[in-house]
C-alpha distance (Angstrom), angle and dihedral (degrees) to the residues before:
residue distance angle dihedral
X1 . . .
X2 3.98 . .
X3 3.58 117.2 .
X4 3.54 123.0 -119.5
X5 3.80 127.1 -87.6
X6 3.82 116.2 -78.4
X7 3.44 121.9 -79.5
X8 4.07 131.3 -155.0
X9 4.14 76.9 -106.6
X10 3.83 95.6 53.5
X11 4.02 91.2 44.9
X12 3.80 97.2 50.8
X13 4.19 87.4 48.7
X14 4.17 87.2 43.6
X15 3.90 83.1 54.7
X16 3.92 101.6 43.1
X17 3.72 85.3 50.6
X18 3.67 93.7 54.7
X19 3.31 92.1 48.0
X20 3.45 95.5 57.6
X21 3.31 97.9 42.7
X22 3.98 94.6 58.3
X23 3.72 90.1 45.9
X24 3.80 91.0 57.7
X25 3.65 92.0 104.6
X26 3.55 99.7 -20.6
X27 3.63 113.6 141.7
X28 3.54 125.7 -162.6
X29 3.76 109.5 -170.4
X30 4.13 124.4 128.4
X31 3.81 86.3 -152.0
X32 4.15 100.3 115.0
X33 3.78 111.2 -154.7
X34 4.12 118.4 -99.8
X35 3.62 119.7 -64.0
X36 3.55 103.4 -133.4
X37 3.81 118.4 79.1
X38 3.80 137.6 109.8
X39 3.77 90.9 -97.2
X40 3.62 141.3 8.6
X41 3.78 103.3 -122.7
X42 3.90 122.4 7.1
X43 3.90 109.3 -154.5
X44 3.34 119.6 -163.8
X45 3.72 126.2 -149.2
X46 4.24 118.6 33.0
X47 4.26 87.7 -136.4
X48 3.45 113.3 129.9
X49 4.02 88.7 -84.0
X50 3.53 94.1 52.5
X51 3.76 97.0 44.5
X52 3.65 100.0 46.7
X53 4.12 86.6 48.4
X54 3.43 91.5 60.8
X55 3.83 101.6 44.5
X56 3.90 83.1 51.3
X57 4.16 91.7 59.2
X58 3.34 91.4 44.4
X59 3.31 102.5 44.6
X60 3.53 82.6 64.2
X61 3.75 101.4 48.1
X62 4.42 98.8 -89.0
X63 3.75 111.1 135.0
X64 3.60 108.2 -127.7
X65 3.72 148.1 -178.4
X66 3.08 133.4 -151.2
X67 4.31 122.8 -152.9
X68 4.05 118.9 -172.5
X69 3.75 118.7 177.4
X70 4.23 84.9 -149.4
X71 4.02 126.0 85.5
X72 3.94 84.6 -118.0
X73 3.79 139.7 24.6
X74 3.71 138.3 -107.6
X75 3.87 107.1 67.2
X76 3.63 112.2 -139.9
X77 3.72 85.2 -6.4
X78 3.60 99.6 82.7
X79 3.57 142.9 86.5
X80 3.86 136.4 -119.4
X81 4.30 132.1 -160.6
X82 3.95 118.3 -135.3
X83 3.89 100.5 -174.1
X84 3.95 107.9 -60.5
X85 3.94 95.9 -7.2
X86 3.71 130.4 78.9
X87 3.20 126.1 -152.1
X88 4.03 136.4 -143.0
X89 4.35 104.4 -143.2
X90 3.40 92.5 -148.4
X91 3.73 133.3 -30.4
X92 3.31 124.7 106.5
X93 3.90 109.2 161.9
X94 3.72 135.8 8.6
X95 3.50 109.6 -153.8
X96 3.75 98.5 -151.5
X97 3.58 98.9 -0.9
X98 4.07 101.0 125.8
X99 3.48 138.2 55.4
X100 3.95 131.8 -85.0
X101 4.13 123.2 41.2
X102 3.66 110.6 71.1
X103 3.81 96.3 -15.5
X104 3.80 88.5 -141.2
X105 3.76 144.8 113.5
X106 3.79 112.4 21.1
X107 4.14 98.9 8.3
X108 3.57 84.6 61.7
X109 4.18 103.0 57.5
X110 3.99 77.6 47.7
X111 3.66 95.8 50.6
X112 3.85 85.9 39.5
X113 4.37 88.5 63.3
X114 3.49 97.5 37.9
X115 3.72 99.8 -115.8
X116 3.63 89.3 119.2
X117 4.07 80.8 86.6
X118 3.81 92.0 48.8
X119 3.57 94.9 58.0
X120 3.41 154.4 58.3
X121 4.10 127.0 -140.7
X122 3.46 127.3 -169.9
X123 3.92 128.6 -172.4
X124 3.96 109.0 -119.2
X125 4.02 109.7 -126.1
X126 3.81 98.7 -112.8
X127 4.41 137.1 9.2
X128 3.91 89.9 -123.4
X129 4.11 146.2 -46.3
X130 3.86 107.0 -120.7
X131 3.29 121.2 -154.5
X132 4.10 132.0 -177.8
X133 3.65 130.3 145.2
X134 3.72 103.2 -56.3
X135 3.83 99.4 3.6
X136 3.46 125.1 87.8
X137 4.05 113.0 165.7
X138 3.36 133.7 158.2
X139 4.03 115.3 -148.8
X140 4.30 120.6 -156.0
X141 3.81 121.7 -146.3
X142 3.71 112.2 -92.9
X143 3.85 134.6 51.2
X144 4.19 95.8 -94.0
X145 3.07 102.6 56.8
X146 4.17 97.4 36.6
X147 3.26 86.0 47.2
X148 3.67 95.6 50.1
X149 3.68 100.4 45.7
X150 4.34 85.7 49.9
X151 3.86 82.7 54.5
X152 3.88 95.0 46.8
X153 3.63 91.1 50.3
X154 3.53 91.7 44.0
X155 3.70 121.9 19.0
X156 3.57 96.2 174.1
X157 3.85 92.6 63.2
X158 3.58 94.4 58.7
X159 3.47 96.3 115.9
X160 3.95 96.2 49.6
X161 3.83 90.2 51.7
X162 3.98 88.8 57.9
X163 3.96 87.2 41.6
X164 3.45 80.6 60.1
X165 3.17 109.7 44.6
X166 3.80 86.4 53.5
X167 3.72 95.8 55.0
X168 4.15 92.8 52.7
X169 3.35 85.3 44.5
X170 3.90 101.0 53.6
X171 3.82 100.1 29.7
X172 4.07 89.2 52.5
X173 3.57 90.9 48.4
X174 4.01 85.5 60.7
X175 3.11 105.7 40.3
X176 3.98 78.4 56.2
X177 4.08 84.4 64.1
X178 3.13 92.8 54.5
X179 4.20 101.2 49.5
X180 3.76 89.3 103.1
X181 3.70 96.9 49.2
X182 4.34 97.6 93.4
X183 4.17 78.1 64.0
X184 3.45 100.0 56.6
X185 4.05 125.1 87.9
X186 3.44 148.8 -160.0
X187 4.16 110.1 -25.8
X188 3.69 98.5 11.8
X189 3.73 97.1 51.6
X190 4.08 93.9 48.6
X191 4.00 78.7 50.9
X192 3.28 98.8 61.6
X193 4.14 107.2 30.2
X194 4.25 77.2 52.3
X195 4.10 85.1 57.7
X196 3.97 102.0 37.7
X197 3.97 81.7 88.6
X198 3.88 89.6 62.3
X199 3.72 103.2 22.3
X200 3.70 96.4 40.7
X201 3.59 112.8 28.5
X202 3.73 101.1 158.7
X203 3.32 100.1 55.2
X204 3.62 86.6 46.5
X205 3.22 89.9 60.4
X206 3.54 104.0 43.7
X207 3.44 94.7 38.9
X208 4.16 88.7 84.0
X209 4.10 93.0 37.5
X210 3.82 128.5 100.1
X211 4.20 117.9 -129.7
X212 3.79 76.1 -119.0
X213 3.99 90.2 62.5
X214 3.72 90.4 51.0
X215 3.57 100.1 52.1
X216 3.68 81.9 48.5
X217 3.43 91.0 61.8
X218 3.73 99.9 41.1
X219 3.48 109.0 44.6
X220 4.02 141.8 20.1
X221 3.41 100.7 -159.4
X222 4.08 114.6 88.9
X223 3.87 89.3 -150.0
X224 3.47 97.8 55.6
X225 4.22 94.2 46.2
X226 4.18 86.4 56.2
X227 3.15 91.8 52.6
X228 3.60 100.6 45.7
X229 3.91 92.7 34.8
X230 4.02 80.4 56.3
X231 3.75 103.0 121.8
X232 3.66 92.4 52.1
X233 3.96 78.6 102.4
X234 4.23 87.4 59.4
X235 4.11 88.3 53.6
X236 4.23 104.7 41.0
X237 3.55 114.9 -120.0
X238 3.79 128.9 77.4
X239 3.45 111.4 -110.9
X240 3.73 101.5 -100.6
X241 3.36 84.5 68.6
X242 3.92 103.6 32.0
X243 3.52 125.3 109.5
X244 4.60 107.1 -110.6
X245 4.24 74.1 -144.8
X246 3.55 91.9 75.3
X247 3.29 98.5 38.7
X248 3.82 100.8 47.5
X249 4.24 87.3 48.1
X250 3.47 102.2 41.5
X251 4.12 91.4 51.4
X252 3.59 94.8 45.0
X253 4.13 89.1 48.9
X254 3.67 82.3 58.2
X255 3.51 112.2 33.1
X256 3.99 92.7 47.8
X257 3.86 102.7 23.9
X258 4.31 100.6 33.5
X259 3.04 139.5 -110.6
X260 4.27 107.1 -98.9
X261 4.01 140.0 -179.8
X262 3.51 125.7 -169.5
X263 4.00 122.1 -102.9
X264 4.27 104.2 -117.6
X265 3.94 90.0 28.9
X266 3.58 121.1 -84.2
X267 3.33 96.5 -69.1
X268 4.28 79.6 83.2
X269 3.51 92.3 60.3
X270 3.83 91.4 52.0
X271 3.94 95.5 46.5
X272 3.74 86.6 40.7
X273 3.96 86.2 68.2
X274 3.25 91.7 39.9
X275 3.61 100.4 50.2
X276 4.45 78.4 46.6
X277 3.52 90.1 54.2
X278 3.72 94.8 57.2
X279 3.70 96.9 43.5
X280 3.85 87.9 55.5
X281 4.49 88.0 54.3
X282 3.80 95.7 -92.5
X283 3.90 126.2 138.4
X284 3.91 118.1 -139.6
X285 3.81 107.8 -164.7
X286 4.27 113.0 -165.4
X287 3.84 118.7 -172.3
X288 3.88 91.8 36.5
X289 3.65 123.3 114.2
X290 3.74 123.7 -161.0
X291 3.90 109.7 -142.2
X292 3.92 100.0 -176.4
X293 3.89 141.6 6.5
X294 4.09 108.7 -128.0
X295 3.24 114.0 -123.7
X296 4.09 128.5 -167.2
X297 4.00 119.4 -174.1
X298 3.96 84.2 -23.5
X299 3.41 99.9 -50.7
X300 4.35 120.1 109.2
X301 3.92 106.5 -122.2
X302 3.62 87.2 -179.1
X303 4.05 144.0 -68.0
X304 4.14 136.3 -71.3
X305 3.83 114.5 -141.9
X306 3.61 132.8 -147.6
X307 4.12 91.5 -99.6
X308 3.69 88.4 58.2
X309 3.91 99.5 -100.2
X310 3.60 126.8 139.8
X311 3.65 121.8 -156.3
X312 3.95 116.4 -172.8
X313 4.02 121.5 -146.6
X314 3.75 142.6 170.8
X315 3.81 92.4 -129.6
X316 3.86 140.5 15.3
X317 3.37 125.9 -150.7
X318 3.91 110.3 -171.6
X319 4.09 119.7 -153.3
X320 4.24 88.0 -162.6
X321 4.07 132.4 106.9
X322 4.18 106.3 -89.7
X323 3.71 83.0 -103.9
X324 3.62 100.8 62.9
X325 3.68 88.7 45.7
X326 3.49 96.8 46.4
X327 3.73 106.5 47.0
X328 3.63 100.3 18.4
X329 3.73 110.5 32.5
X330 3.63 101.1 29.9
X331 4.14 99.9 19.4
X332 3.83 117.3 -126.2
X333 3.87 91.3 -116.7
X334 4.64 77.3 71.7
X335 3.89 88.1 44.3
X336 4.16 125.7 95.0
X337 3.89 104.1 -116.1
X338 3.61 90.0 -130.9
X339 3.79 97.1 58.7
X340 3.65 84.5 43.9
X341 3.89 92.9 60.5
X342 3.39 93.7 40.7
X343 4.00 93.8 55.8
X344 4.12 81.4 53.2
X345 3.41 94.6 47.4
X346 4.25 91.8 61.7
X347 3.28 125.7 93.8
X348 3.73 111.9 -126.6
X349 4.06 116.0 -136.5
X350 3.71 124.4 -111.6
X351 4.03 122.7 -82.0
X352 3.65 130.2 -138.5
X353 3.81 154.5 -119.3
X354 3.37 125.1 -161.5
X355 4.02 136.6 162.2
X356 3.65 124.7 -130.8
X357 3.93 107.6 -142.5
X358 4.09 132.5 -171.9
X359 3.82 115.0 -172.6
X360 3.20 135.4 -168.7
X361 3.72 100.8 -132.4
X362 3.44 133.5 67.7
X363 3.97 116.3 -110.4
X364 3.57 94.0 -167.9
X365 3.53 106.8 46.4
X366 4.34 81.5 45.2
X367 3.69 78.8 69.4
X368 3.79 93.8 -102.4
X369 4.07 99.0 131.5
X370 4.08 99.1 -179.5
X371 3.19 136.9 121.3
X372 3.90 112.8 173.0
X373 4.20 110.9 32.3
X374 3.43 118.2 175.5
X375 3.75 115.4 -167.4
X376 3.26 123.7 -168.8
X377 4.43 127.2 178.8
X378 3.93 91.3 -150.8
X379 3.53 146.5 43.2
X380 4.10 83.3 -136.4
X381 3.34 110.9 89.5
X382 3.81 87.9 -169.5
X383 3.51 90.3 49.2
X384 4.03 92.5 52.7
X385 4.09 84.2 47.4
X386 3.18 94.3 52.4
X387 3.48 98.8 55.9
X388 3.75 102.5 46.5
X389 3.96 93.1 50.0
X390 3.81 83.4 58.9
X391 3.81 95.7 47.4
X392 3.77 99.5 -105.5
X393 3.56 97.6 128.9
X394 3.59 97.4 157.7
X395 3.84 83.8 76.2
X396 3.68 105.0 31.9
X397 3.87 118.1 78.4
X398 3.76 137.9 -103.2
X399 3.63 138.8 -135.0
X400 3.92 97.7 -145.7
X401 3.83 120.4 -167.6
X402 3.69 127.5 -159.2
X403 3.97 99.2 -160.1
X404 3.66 98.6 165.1
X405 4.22 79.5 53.5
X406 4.30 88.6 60.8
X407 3.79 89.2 84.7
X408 3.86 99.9 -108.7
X409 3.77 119.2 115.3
X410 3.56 95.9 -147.4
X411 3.78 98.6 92.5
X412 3.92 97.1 55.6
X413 3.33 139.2 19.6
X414 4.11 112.9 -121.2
X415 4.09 104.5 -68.6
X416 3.67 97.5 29.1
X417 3.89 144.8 90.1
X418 3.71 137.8 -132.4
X419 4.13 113.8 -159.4
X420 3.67 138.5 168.0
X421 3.51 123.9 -165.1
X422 4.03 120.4 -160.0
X423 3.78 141.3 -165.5
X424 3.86 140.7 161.5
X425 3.68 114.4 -101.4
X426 3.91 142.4 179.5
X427 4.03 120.5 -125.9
X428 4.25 83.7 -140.8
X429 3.59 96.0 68.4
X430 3.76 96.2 58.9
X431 3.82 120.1 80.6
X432 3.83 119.8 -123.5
X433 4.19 81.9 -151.6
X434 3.95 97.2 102.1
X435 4.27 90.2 -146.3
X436 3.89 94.8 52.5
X437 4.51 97.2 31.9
X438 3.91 75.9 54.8
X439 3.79 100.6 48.3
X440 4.29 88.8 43.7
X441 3.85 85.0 49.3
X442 3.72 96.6 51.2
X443 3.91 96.5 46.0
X444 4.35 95.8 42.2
X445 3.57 91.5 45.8
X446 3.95 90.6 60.1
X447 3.89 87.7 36.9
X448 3.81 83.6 62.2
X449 3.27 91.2 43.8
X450 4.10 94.5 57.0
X451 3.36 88.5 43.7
X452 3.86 98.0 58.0
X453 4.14 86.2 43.4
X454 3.53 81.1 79.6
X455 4.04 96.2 71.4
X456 3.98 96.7 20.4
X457 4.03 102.0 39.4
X458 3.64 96.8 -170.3
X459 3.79 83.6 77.7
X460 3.17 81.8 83.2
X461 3.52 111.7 79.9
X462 3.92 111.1 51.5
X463 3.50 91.4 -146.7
X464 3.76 94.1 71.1
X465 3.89 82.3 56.8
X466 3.88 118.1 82.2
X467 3.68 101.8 163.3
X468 3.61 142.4 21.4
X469 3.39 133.8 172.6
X470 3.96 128.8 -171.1
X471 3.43 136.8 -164.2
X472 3.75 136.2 -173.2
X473 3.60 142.4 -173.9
X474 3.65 92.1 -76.0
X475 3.52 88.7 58.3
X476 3.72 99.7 57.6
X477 3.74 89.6 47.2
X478 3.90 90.6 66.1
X479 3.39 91.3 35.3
X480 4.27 104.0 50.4
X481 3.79 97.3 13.3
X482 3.76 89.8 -126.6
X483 3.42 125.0 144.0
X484 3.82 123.8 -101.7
X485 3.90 78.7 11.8
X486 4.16 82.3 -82.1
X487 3.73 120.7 -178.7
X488 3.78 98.2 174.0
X489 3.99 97.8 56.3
X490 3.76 103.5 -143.6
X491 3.78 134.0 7.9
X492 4.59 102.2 -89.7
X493 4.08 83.5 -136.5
X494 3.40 115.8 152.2
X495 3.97 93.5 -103.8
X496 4.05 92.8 55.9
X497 3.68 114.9 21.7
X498 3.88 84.8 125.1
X499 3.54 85.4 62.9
X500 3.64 106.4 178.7
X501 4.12 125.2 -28.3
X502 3.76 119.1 -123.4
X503 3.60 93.0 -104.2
X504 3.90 127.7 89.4
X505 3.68 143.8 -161.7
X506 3.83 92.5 -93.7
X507 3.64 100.4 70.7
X508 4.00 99.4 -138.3
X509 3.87 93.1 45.5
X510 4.01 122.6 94.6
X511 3.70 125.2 -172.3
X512 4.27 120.7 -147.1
X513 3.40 118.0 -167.0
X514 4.23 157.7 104.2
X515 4.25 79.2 -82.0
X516 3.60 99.9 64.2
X517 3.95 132.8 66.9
X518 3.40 108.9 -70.9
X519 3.70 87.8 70.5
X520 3.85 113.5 -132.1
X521 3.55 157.2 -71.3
X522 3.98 132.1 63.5
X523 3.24 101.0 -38.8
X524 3.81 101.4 37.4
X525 3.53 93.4 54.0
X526 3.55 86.3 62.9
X527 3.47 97.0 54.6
X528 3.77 90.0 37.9
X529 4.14 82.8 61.2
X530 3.81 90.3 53.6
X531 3.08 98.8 48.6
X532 4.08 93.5 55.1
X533 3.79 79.4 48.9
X534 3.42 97.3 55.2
X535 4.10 92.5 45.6
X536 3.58 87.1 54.1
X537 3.61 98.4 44.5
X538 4.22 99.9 44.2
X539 3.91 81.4 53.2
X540 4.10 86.0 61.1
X541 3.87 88.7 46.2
X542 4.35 85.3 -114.9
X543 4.23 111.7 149.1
């Protein structure tokens, strides 16, 4: 059911929460951080976060440097070879990544560090194939034809798919007014959170509703709310639970901006700002691990790595989960004890597992032309969640990706296939005993497997499989440091979907990452990186 229109009540407890949330490690002082140091920010971490961060400062003149505990950068935006196939880690669609459309958003902060001319984009062939029990639909790229295959499907929802469109239009657009707010301070920022009422009444709106309440009030048919509800499974929670904010922003981004990938794999786009950074004077260290931020009378001077080296900076910008920052880098005994109990107080988001798969077939030329599927056994997205954080994949869903379907030849060579198969997972169901996590491993990955057969039947027949490759929540724990082996940072429920801002508790460090406010995933971790940038760099009085 939708909640009732705001009241005087409802806007005075939408602005005490703001406030809150911006003073959760905001800091307000003019004092700027000593001059003398080896660099002017230090960022640590080269995931996208960290890497778009640093082209931002320098960019605009800051001296940087870069430290990555991995023997190459770009996080989970990065690539890896298994004999004759390559691999893409993670992405699977940029919404807004690529040139053309609205030239907004995302392409912008690109086009802003010059790694627009370092890379390549390319708009994937279709937004998604959804598939439930009795639906099987496959959805293009921009608003006509998604909206046109919705109304072909189901004529008598026409009017809820323009309702739609309207709302992702309108609430984007304000959420767009607000993209400067996490810069402003004191007066002017209790100006404008006491206005977003008035000046911004969708999001307002919105803001308190579940992507379950707005398929409510779009459509009627259950069918038709799956399958529009569908990348729920790209953003964590089911949608009872799901922020609409994500939902209406994220399909708008795609719908009016593209969906994109990056010619060469991602891993381009993440060398491409690292080649940036070092045409612009900065130094990106791989295979170095920072251990600890320095701190002196509560300010960071600077971090020690695992070799024993200590760089010194004026800032730090830190590309980690708030955890790993707060206990690890900075120590909790440095930490406020109510930003401390906050942190505990969130509710991570779910992990993954996923197989990596080469075949020896080709999917396309079998006549199977997709790249995205996602399969789902019910109608219930809860239901499907459910089942996949307990380890019943068979009855979960999938996001399946076709990458040797995208259009580049670097996946496969001619003949063969590249896929990836993904699902949401919990780091409790895995056992730390090496014999039995190996066992589990060995019989979900083919239960994944069977379960995709269902949309790409030459699954099927293990013959026409020559590698595979899982991965679990263990893995990404080694891998990213996070904890719980999250990709997601925290849960987007309707009581945290600001997550955490970039600021901290130690006023000249900045965190980057899928935790904080910009939400998550490729793209939001570059914006997540310019906006620790642009902290940093309004604090030095640099436009």
């Amino acid at each position: 059911m939708l909640r009732k229109p705001f009241t005087l009540r409802s806007v005075l407890i939408f602005l005490l929460a703001a406030f809150l949330a911006l003073g959760l490690g905001a800091c307000t002082t003019k004092n700027l951080p000593a001059s003398k140091a080896d660099y002017d920010v230090i960022v640590i971490g080269a995931g996208m976060g960290g890497l778009s961060a640093a082209a931002h400062l320098a960019v605009k003149g800051q001296k940087v440097l870069v430290l990555e505990k991995h023997h190459k950068v770009g996080g989970s935006t990065s690539n890896f070879r298994r004999g004759e196939f390559v691999f893409d880690t993670a992405l699977h669609e940029m919404a807004g990544g690529g040139p053309g459309r609205l030239d907004r958003g995302l392409y912008q902060l690109i086009k802003l560090t010059g790694v627009d001319q370092k890379v390549e984009f390319y708009e994937v062939p279709h937004l998604y194939r959804s598939c439930f029990p009795g639906v099987d639909i496959t959805l293009p790229t921009n608003w006509a034809g998604f909206k046109g295959a919705l109304k072909k499907q189901w004529p008598e929802e026409a009017e809820g798919i323009e309702t739609f469109h309207t709302l992702c239009r309108s609430v984007y657009g304000e959420m767009l007014e607000l993209k400067d707010l996490f810069r402003y301070g004191g007066t002017r920022a209790k100006l404008t959170q006491i206005m977003v009422p008035l000046r911004q009444p969708n999001f307002f709106k919105w803001k308190d509703r579940t992507v379950r309440d707005l398929m409510d009030h779009c459509f009627k048919n259950e069918e038709i709310k799956a399958v529009v509800s569908q990348l729920w499974v790209y953003y964590g929670a089911p949608i009872e639970k799901q922020t609409a904010l994500v939902m209406l922003a994220a399909t708008e981004t795609y719908l009016s901006d593209g969906a994109w990938h990056v010619k060469g794999t991602s891993q381009a786009l993440s060398d491409g700002y690292a080649a940036r950074i070092h045409e612009l004077g900065g130094v990106v260290k791989t295979g170095t691990l920072v251990k600890k931020i320095v701190l002196e009378n509560g300010r960071a001077t600077g971090v020690a790595t695992s070799d024993g080296q200590t760089y010194t900076a004026r800032y730090v910008v830190a590309n980690t989960d708030p955890y790993q920052l707060a206990y690890t880098l900075i120590g909790k005994e440095n930490m406020p004890a109510a930003y401390l109990e906050k942190l505990e107080k969130m509710k991570p988001a779910n992990s993954l597992f996923g197989v990596y798969l080469g075949l020896n077939v080709d999917l396309k030329a079998q006549g199977q032309e997709d790249s995205e599927i996602l399969y789902n056994t019910s109608l219930d997205s809860r239901k499907n969640y459910d089942a996949m954080m307990k380890g019943d994949f068979r009855n979960g869903a999938a996001a399946i990706t076709i990458y040797s379907n995208l259009g580049d030849s670097v996946y496969a060579p001619p003949g063969k296939s590249v896929v990836k198969l993904d699902a949401y997972s919990d780091i409790s169901i895995w056992p730390k005993d090496p014999a039995a996590y190996a066992r589990m491993k060995e019989q979900k990955v083919d239960e994944l497997i069977a379960l995709a057969a269902n949309a790409i039947p030459a699954l099927k027949d293990p013959k026409n499989i020559v590698f595979k490759e899982g991965y679990t929540p263990r893995t990404l724990e080694r891998y990213t440091m996070n904890r719980g082996g999250v990709v997601y940072g925290f849960e987007l429920t309707l009581d945290q979907w600001q997550k955490v801002p970039n600021t901290t508790p130690v006023e000249n460090v900045f965190i980057t990452s899928n935790w904080t406010q910009a939400w998550h995933g490729v793209g939001s971790c570059q914006l997540n990186g310019w906006r620790a940038a642009r902290l940093i760099l309004d604090r030095e009085g640099i436009q």
